[in-house]
Structure formats: C-alpha cells, structure tokens
TORTOR-235302 format. One record per residue (C-alpha): z, y, x; residue in three letters. Coordinates in steps of 0.001 Angstrom, whole numbers, plus 500000, padded with zeros to 6 digits. Example, Ala and Ser with C-alpha at 12.3 -4.5 7.8 and 13.67 -1.06 7.14 Angstrom:
! TORTOR-235302
{site {507800, 495500, 512300}, Ala};
{site {507140, 498940, 513670}, Ser};
END
This chain:
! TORTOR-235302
{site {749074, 571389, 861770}, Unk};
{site {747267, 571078, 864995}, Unk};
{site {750895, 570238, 867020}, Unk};
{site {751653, 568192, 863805}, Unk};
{site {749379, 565866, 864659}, Unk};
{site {750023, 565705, 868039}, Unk};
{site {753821, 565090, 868051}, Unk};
{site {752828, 562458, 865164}, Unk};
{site {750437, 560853, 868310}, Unk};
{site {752804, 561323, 870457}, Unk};
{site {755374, 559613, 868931}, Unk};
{site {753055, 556901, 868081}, Unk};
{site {751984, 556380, 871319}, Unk};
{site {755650, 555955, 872897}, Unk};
{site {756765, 553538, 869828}, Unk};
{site {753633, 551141, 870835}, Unk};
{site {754453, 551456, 874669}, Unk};
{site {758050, 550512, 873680}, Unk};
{site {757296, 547257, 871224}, Unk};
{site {754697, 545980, 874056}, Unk};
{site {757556, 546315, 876586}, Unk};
{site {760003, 544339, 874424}, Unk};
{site {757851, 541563, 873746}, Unk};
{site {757713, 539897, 876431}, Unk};
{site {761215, 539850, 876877}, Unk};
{site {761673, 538072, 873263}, Unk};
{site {759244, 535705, 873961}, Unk};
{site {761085, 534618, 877119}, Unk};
{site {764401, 534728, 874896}, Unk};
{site {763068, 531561, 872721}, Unk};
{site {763429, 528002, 873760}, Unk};
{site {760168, 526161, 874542}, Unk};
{site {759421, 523232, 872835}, Unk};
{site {758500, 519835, 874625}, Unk};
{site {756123, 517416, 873203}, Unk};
{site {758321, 513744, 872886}, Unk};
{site {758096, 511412, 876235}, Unk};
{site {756624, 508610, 874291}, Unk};
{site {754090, 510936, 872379}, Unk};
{site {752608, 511823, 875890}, Unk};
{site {752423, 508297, 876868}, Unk};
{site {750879, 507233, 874082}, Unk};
{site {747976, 509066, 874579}, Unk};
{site {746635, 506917, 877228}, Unk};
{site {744994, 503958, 875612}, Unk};
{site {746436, 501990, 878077}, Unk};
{site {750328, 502271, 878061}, Unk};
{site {751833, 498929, 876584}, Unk};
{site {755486, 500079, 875263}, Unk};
{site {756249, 496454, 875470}, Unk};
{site {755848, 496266, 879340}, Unk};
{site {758868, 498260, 879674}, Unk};
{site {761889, 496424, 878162}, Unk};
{site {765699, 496969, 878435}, Unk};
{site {767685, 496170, 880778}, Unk};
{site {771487, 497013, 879954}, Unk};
{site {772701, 496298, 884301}, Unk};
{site {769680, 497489, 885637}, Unk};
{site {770043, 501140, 886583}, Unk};
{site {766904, 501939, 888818}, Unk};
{site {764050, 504650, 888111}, Unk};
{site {760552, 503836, 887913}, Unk};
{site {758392, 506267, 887690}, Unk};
{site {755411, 505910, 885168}, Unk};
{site {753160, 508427, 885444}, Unk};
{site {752862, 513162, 886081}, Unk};
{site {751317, 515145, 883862}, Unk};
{site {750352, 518748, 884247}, Unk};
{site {751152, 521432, 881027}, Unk};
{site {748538, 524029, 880313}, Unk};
{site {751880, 526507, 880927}, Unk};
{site {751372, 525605, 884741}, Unk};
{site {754390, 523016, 885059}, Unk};
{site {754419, 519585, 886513}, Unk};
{site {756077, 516603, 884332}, Unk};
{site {757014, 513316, 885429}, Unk};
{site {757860, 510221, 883131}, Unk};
{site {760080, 507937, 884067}, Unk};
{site {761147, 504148, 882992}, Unk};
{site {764695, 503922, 883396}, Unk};
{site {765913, 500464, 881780}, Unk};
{site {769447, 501071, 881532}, Unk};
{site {768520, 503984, 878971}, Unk};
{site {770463, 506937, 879260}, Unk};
{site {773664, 505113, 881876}, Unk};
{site {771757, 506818, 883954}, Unk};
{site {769630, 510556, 884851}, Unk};
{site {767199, 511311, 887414}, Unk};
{site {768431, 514161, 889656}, Unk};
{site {765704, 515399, 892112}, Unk};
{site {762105, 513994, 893481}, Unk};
{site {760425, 514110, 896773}, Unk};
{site {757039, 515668, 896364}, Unk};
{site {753444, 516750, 899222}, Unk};
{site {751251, 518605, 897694}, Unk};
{site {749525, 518146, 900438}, Unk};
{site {748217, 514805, 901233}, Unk};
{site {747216, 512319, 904599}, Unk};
{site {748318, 513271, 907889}, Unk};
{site {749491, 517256, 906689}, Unk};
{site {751920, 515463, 904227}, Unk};
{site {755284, 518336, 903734}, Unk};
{site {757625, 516012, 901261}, Unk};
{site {760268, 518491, 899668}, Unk};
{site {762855, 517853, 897607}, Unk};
{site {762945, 519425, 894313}, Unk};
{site {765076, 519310, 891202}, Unk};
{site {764670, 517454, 887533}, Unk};
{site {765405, 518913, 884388}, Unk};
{site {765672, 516672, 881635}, Unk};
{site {763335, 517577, 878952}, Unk};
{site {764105, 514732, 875969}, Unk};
{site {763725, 510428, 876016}, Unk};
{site {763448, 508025, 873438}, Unk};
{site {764670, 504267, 874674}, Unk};
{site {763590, 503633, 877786}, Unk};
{site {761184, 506746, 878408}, Unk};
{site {762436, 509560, 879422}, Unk};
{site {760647, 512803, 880652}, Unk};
{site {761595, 515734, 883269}, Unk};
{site {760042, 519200, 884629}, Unk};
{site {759593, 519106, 888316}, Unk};
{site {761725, 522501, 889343}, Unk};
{site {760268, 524536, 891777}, Unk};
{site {756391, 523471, 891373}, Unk};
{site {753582, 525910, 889468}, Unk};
{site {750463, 524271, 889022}, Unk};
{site {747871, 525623, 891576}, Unk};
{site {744631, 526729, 890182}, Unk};
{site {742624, 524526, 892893}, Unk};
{site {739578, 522304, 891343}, Unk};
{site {741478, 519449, 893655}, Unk};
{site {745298, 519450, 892936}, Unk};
{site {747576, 516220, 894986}, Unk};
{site {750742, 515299, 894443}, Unk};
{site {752175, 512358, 896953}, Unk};
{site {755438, 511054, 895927}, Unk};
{site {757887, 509011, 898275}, Unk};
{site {760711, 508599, 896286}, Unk};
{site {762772, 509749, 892895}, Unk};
{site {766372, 510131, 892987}, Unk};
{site {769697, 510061, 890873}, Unk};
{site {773395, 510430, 891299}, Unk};
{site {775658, 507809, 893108}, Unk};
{site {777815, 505708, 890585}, Unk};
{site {780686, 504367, 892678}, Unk};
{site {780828, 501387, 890024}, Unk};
{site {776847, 500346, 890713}, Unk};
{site {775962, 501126, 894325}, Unk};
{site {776909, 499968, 897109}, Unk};
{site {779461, 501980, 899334}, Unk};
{site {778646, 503148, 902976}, Unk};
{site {780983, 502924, 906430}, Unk};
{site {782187, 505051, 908626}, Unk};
{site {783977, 507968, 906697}, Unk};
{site {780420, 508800, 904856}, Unk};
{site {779547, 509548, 901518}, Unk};
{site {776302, 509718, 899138}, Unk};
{site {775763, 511434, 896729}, Unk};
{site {772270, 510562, 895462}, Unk};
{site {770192, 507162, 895746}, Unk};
{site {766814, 507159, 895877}, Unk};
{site {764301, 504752, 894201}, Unk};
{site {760672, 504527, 896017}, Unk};
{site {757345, 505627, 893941}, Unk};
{site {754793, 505607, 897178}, Unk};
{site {751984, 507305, 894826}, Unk};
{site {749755, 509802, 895504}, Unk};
{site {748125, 511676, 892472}, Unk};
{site {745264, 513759, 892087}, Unk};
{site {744301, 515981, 889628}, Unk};
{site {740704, 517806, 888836}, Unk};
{site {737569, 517806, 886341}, Unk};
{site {734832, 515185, 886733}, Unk};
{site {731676, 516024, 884428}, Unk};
{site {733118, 518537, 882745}, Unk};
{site {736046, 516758, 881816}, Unk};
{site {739960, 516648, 883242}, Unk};
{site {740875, 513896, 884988}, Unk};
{site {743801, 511724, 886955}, Unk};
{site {743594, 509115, 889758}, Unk};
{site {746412, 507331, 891647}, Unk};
{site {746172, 505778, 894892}, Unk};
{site {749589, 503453, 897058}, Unk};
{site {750593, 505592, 900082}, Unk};
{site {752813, 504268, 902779}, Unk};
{site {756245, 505211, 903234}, Unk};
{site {758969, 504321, 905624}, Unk};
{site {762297, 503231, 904636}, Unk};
{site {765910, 504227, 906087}, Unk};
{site {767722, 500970, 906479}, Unk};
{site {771116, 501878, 908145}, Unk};
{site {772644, 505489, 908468}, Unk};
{site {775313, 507488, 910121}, Unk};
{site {776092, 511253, 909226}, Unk};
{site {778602, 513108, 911267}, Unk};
{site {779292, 515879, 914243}, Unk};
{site {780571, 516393, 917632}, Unk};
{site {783099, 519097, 918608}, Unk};
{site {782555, 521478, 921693}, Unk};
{site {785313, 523345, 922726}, Unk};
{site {784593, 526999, 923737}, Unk};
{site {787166, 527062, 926065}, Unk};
{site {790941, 528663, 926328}, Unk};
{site {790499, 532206, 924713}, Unk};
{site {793554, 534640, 923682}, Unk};
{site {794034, 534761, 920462}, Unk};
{site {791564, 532334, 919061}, Unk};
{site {790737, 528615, 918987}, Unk};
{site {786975, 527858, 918164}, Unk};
{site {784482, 525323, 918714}, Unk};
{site {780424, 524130, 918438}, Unk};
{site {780260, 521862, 915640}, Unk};
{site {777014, 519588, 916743}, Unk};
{site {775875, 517763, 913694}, Unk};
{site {773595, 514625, 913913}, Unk};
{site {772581, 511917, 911830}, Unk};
{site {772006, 508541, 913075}, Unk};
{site {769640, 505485, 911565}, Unk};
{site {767294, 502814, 911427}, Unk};
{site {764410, 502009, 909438}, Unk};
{site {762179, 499240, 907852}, Unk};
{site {759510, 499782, 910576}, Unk};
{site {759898, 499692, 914169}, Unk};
{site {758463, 503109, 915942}, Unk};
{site {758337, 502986, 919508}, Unk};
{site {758025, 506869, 919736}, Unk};
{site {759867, 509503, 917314}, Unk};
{site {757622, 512455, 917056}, Unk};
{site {758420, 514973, 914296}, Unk};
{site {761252, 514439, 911568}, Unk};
{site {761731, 516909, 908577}, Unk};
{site {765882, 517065, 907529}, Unk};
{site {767075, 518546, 904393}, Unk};
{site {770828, 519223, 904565}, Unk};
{site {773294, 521507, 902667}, Unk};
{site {775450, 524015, 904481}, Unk};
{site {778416, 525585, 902819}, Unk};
{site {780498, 528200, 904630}, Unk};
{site {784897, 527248, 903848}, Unk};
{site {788009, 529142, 905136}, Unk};
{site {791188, 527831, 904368}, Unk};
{site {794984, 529193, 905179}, Unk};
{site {797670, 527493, 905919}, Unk};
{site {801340, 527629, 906842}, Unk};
{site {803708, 525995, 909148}, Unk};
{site {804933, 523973, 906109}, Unk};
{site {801629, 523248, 904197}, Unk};
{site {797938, 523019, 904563}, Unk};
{site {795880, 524918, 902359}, Unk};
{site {792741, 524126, 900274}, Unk};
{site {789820, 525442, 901480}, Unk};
{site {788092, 528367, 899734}, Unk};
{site {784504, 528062, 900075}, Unk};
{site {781474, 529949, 899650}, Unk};
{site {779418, 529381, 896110}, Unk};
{site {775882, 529452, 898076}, Unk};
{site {774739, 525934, 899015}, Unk};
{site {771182, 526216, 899014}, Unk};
{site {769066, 523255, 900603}, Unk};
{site {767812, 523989, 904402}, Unk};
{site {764855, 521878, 905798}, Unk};
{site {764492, 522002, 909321}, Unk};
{site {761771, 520644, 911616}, Unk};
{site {762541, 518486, 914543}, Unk};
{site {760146, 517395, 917247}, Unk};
{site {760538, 515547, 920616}, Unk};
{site {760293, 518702, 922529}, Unk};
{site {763261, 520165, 921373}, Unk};
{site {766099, 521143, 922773}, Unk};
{site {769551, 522417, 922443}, Unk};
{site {772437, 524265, 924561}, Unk};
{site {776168, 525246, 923925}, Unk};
{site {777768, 527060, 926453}, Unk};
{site {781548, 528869, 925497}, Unk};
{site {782214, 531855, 926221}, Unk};
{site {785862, 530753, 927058}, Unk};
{site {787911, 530074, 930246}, Unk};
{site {786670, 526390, 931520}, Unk};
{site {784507, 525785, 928669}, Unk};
{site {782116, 523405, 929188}, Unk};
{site {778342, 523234, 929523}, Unk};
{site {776178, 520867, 926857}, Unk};
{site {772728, 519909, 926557}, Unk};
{site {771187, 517837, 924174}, Unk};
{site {767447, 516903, 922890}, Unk};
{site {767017, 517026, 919144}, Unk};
{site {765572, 513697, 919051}, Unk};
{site {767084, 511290, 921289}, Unk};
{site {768198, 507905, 920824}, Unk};
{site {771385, 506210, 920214}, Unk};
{site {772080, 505564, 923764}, Unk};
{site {771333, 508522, 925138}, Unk};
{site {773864, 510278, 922787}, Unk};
{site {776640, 507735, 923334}, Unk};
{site {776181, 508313, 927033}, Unk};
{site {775855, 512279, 926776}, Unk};
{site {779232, 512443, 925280}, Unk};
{site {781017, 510070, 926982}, Unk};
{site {782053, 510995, 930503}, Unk};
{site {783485, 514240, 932588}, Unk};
{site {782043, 517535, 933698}, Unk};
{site {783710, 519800, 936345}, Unk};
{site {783624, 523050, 934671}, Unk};
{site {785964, 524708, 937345}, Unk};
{site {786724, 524395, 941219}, Unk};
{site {789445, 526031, 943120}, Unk};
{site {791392, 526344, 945731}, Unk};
{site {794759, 524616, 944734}, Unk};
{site {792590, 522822, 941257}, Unk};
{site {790044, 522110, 939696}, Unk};
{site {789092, 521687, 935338}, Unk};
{site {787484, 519027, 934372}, Unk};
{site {786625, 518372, 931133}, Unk};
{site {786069, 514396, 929511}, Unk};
{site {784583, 513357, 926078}, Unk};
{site {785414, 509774, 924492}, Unk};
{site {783473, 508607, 921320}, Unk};
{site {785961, 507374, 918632}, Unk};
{site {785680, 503356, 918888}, Unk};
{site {785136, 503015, 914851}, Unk};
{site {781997, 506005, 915168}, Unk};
{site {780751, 504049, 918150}, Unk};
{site {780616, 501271, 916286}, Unk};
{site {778843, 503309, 913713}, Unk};
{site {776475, 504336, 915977}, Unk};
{site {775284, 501133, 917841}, Unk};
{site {773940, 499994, 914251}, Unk};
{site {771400, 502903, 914665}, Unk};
{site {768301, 502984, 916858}, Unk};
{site {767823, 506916, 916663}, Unk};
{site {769800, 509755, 916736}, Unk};
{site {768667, 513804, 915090}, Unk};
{site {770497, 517132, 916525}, Unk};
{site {769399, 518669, 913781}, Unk};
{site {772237, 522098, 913303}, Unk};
{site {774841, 523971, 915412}, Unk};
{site {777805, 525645, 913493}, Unk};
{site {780556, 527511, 914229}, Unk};
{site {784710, 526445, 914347}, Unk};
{site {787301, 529266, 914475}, Unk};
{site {791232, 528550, 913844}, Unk};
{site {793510, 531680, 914234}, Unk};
{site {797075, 533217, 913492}, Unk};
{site {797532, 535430, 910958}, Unk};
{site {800305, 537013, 912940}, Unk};
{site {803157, 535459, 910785}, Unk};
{site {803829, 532101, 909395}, Unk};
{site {800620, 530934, 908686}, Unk};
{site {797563, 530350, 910399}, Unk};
{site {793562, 530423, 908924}, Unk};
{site {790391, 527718, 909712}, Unk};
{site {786668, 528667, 908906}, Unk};
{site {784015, 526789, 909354}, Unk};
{site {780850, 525299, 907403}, Unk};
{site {780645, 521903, 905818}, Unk};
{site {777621, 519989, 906059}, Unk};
{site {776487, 517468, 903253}, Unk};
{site {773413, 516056, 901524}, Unk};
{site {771463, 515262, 904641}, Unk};
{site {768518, 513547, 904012}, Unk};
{site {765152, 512619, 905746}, Unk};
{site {761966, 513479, 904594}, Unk};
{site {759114, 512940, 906625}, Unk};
{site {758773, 511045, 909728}, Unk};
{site {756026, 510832, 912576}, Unk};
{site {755888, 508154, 915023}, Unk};
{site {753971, 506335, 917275}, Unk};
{site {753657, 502163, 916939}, Unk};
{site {751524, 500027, 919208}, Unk};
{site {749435, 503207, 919771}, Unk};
{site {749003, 504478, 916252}, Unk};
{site {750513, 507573, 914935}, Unk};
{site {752425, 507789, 911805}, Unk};
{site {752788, 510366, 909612}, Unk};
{site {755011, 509087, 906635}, Unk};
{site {757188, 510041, 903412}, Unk};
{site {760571, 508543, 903765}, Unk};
{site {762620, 506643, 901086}, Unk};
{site {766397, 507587, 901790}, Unk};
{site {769893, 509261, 899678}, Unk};
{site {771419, 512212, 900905}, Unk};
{site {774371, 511232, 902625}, Unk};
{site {777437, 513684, 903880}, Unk};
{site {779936, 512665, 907046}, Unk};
{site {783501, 512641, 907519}, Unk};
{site {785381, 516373, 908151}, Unk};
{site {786867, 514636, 911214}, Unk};
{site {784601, 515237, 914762}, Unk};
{site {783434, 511712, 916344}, Unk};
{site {785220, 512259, 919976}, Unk};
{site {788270, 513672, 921642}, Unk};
{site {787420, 516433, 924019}, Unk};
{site {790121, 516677, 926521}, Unk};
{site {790735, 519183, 929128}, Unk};
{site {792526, 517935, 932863}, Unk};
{site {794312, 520260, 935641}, Unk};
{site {793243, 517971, 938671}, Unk};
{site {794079, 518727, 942323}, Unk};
{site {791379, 520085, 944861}, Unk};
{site {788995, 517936, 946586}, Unk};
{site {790835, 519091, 949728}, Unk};
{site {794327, 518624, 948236}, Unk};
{site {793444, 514813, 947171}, Unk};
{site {791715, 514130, 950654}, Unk};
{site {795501, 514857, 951812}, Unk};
{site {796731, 513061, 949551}, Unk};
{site {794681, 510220, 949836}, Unk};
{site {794889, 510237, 953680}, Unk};
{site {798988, 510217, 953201}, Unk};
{site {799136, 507180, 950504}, Unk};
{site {796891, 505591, 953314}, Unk};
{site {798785, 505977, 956123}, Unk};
{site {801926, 504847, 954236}, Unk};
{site {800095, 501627, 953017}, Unk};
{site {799043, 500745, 956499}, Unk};
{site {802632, 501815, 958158}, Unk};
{site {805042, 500998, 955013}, Unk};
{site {807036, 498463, 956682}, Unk};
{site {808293, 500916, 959216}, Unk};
{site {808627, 503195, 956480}, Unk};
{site {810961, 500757, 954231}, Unk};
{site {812958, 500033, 957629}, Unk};
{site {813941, 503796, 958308}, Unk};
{site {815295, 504018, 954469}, Unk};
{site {817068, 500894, 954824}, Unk};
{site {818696, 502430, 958289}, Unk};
{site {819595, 505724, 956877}, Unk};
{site {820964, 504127, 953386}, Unk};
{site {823529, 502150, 955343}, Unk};
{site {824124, 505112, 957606}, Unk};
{site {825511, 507120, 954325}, Unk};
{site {827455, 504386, 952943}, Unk};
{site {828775, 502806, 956602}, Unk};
{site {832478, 504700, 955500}, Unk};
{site {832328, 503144, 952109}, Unk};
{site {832077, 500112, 953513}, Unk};
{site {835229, 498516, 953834}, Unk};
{site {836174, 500235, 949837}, Unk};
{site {833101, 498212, 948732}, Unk};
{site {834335, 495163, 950069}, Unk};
{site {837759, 495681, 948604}, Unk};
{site {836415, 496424, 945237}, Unk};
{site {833871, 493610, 945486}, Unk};
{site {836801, 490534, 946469}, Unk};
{site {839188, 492077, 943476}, Unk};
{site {836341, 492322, 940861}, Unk};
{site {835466, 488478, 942199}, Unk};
{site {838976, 487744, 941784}, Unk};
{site {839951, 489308, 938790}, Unk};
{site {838972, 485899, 936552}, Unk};
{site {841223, 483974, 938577}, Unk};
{site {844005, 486406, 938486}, Unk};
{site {843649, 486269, 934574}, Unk};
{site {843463, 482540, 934519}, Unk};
{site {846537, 482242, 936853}, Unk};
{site {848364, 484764, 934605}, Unk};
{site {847545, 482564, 931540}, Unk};
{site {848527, 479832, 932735}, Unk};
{site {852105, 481626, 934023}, Unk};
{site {852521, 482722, 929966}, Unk};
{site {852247, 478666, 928916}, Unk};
{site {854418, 477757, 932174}, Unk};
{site {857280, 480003, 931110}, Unk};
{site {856989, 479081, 927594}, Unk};
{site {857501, 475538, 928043}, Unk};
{site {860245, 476406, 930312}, Unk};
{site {861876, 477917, 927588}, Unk};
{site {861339, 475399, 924789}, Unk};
{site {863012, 472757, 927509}, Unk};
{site {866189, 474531, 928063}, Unk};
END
C-alpha cells in the first residue's frame, strides 16, 4: 500500500509538472484581442471625431496620439484621411529625450481602424518599468505609391515616405494617478538627396576581378548647419551572386537576411582602401565631408607605380549626370565599404557577388549653427541608388619621367629646327624618284591629253560620217 501511494504521488506530481509546462504554450497559441481604435480615443473627453474628416486625395499620416497596454506594448493612433488607400509602415522613435536623443526605426503592425482612425503596435518596443517613460517622435512612415508621390533623379528609388510628428511624450503617475503630457520638439528636414557608390579597383589580380564598393549618400536640408558633427544612418545590406554566360546575364540570387544596420558617423572619422592587387590604388576618405571635397577626391590621377621604362597611373572621372546629382547637395556621408568579386567559372560562364545597398535613411543629426549645437530627429524616406558606380576608374601605361624628358627634349628640338628638317625630306624624296622622273612627266602630258585625244577622235567619227552620207 505504502508504494501504492507513492507511485499514485508520483504520477500526480509529473501530470501537474506537465499541464503547467503546456500552458503557457496554449496561451501564446491564441490570438490577442485589441480594443477598437476609436474606443481608445474616445476615452479622452477631449477627442472631437468631427475634427478629423475625409479626405478621398489626401494620403498623409497624422499621428493622433500613443498609448501604453498594461501587456507592456506601445500603440500609436493615427489619422489617415484617405482611409485605408493607404498603411503606415514603420516610425522613428528616442526613448530617450534632449540632447541624448537615439531615433530608431521600428516597424507597425496594423492592429484594426474604423474610418479614418486607425491603430498600430510599435514592433520592437516593451514598455520600461521607469516612473518617467519618453517617447520623442520625428516622423511616421508608409510605402511609396508611384501614382501619389513624387519621383526622385538620378537612378534612385524610395521606398517609404515619411510624414513629420515632432512630439515628444511622456508617460508616469502624478498623485497617484497615470498620466500623459506632450511637448513640440525640433526636427530637421532632408530637402534634396542622392544615394549611390564609388568603385575602387583592387588592382590586376590572376584569376579574379574585384573591387571596394564606397557607398555615400548625399543631401541638403531645411536648416543651414555650418558644422556636421554626428549623423546616425540606417541602411539595408543584402548579400547577391549572380551567374552568367557568354550569351546571357543571369538574375541574381540573393541572400534572404536584410536586417536594418545603423551606423554612427562623426567628423573624426575616417576611411582607407588599399588593393591588394598589382597597381591598385591608394584611397582615403573622411566619413563626413562635403560635396566638394568628394567631387574633388575622385576626380583626378594617382601614380600608383614608377619604373624604369613606365609608370601606372590611375584617373577617376565622376559621371556628368551623378555630378550633377551631387552639386544639388551640400553634404556628403561615407557611411559602408563592401566588397565586388567577378570570376570564371572555368567554362562558359562567369559569376558576380556582391551586396546591394537600399533603404538608407537619416536619423539623427548634430550640428553646429552660429555657435549653437544641434542635436536633432530628422524627417526623411529611405531611399536606395542605382546598381551602376558614379565614376570610371581607368588605368594608363605612361612612359618614364626620364623617357618623356627625351621625348620632350626631341619634339623640342624638331619644333625649333623643323624647317631644316622638312628640307632634308624634301631632298631625299626627289632623290628616290629623280629616275621616275621623266615616266612621270610622260604619264602626266598623256593623262592631260587624253580629253583632247577623245574629243579629236569624236569629232573624226562625225567627220567620216558626213563624208559618207555626201558621196
């Protein structure tokens, strides 16, 4: 009886361990259940429904207010006139606030609408259990519709458009009870933009043709800064390789992780690319520089190798439509270095690999003005460049200094004594055709003649023709 009961406890106690391990996982199985947009914003006293009317053409997002869920998620309501033409895709959100503002980009996931209202869960973002919780918001996005927004230039695309908020939230208890206050923040706006790269050759190498891609974005804003100290990028980066044949080009096969990649920049930077290849060249660049400066740091030639019978050097050009593209821009950003191989596959074919850059956006920018620092939230899409590098890279075989001194010293001496020169040829042309002379002048009188021989014989044929009629 006694191990009875114990295999009886036993058993007991392993079905309970068993039933508590499952339940959480059937809890997560079931779909949560949202509260209705217009339910939540109800509940302030002070929401007017018929502030926000409809607007069939007009497809921006406003957003109308956060709320926090008791289930530690962050919701944000937003007016969007046009109804459902259009979703909101991602948000920039601090939640930190004043000068140690970090804006990130984070997702939307439509929860439900009804009209004009429609609510989304910020992805990415638990509620903290701070008494003080901020939330500064620069700017909501959603996708580009070719048929509303305006195109850009230069080879670019964009993929989202973003729509400025410029609010800063805060969260806590007051007396016991829960509270929510909103304050304007200032923002900076991107008013002209220019996404692309620059390709670095690594030099002649055996069996392999590769490159430094160098990609940059260039713009202008809605505020002048006469100093560019720190700039947070967001970009995408997606790994491709693609085969091809002698006949056709392949489509590229690429790599299903694409995850966001925020980098800092700041003034200090600096970056280097340096081949590993025969007569590669040598490049330096700052991360943040200005237009000019990177118009005039690839433009130009660099000796990369010196002889004794040659010497490589190596010139950049800018493309003439991307320099154009450029000079519309006040600042330029470095921001990431990838790699460019293109090989044989030792038949009929041949492979390329590489990594596409898209989305690029800016986040955060700090500048100086007049004196002041800056330390701002910035309103701008994510915008991807053309596959096509912005210059021509060109490698020349030139002689040696001391070969072109000769050379020089030669084309000198003949300028200065060319007469004489021109004399001798004359002299020893009419040397070699002296015997010919007298044939030359024969052929020369009976070509000259040979009209008048032809006119005299024509006029023979009527002569004797007449003759003949007479008699």
């Amino acid at each position: 009886m006694r191990k009875l009961i114990v295999y009886i406890a036993l058993i007991a106690i392993v079905a309970t361990l068993i039933c508590t391990a499952l339940t959480p996982t059937l809890l997560l199985a079931e779909e949560t259940e949202y509260s209705n947009v217009l339910t939540d914003l109800e509940k302030d006293e002070s929401f007017d429904e018929t502030h926000y009317p409809t607007k069939a053409n007009d497809y921006s997002l406003d957003v109308i207010q956060i709320a926090e869920s008791v289930d530690k998620e962050l919701f944000v309501y937003v007016y969007q006139p046009s109804g459902n033409a259009v979703q909101a895709s991602s948000i920039n959100v601090s939640l930190t606030i004043y000068d140690e503002v970090q804006f990130r980009n984070y997702k939307l996931r439509y929860i439900n609408s009804d009209g004009v209202f429609f609510k989304y869960k910020v992805e990415g973002i638990a509620v903290s259990t701070l008494p003080m919780r901020y939330y500064s918001i620069s700017s909501i996005y959603r996708r580009y519709d070719k048929n509303v927004d305006k195109p850009v230039s230069g080879g670019n695309t964009v993929s989202e458009v973003p729509f400025k908020v410029a609010k800063q939230y805060c969260f806590g208890t007051l007396n016991g009870q829960p509270y929510c206050s909103v304050v304007d923040i200032e923002t900076i706006e991107i008013t002209e933009k220019f996404v692309g790269y620059v390709q670095y050759s690594n030099g002649f190498e055996l069996w392999t043709a590769s490159a430094c891609h160098s990609h940059f974005v260039a713009f202008d804003t809605d505020r002048r800064m006469d100093k560019l100290l720190e700039v947070d990028v967001e970009y995408t980066a997606q790994k491709y390789i693609r085969h091809s044949t002698l006949l056709s080009i392949g489509d590229p096969v690429f790599d299903p992780k694409s995850e966001p990649i925020l980098v800092e920049l700041n003034h200090k930077q600096w970056a280097e690319h340096k081949g590993d290849g025969w007569c590669a060249g040598t490049y330096n660049w700052k991360r943040i520089e200005t237009v000019d400066e990177f118009i005039a740091e690839n433009t130009g030639y660099q000796n990369v190798y010196s002889g004794a019978i040659f010497d490589v050097n190596i010139g950049n050009r800018i493309d003439p439509d991307a320099e154009t593209e450029l000079k519309k821009n006040k600042w330029v950003l470095r921001f990431c270095e990838t790699e460019y191989k293109h090989y044989s596959d030792m038949g009929t074919g041949y492979y390329d690999a590489g990594t596409i850059i898209g989305d690029v956006s800016l986040l955060r920018l700090k500048f100086e003005t007049d004196g002041l620092t800056y330390n701002l939230g910035v309103i701008d899409n994510k915008q991807s460049g053309s596959d096509k590098p912005i210059n021509d890279e060109n490698t020349f075989f030139d002689p040696a200094e001391w070969l072109q001194n000769l050379w020089d010293k030669m084309k000198e001496t003949f300028d200065k004594y060319k007469w004489i020169v021109y004399v001798v040829i004359a002299i020893v042309i009419l040397m070699f055709i002296s015997p010919f002379i007298p044939m030359l002048i024969k052929a020369t009188l009976w070509i000259v003649c040979l009209p008048f021989r032809l006119i005299g014989a024509i006029f023979g044929l009527f002569k004797k023709k007449n003759k003949n009629k007479k008699e």
